[in-house]
N, C-alpha and C positions, 0 to 999 in steps of 0.2 A: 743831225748834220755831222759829216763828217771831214775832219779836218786833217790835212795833209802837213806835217812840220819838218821840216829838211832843213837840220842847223848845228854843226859841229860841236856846237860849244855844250855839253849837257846842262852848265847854269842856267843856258840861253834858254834852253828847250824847257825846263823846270819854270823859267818866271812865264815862258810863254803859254805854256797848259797851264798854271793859273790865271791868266789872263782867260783862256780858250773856256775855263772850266765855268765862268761866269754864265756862259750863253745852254741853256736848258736843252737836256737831249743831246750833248753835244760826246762824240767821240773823238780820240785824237790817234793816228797814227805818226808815230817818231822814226825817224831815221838821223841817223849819227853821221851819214855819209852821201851825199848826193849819190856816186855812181850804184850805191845800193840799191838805194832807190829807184835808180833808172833801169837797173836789171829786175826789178819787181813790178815795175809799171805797170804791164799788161794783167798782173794780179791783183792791182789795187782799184779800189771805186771811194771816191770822196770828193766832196763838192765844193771845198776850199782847199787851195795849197797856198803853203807861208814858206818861202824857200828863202835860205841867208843867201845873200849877194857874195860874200867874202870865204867862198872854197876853192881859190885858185882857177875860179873860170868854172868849174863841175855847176856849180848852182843856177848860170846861164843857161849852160848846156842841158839842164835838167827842163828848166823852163820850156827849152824849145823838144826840146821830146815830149812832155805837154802837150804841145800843141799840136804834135805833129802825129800823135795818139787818138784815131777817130773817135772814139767814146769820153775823152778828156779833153777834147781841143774847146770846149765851151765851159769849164772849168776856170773859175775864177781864180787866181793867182796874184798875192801879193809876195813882193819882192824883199826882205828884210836885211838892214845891214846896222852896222854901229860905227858910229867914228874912230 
């Protein structure tokens, strides 16, 4: 499996690949930046994305390029934020 992480905070990203690293076979692709992310889209293949809610709007906007991506619109996506 591969997993998509789209979350500013590098801590965030560290506790979350340990969290990711539990599930066997599992790879993780990191991104620091949503719009990076969304300029690599079309190079990326992975079958979970975990994107932070809290990047001034980019991590919406990331979600919906997602979907709007024929080859990733069936892509599972969960949405991550902190209080």
């Amino acid at each position: 499996m591969r997993v998509l992480i789209v979350e500013r905070d590098s801590g965030n990203v560290a506790l979350i690949k340990q969290m990711v690293a539990r599930i066997a076979e599992c790879t993780v692709i990191e991104y620091l930046d949503a719009n990076a992310a969304g300029r690599d889209l079309h190079q990326l293949a992975f079958d979970l994305a975990l994107i932070s809610y809290q990047q001034d709007g980019r991590g919406l906007a990331l979600t919906a390029q997602i979907r709007d991506t024929r080859k990733l619109a069936a892509v599972p996506i969960i949405v991550i934020t902190q209080p």
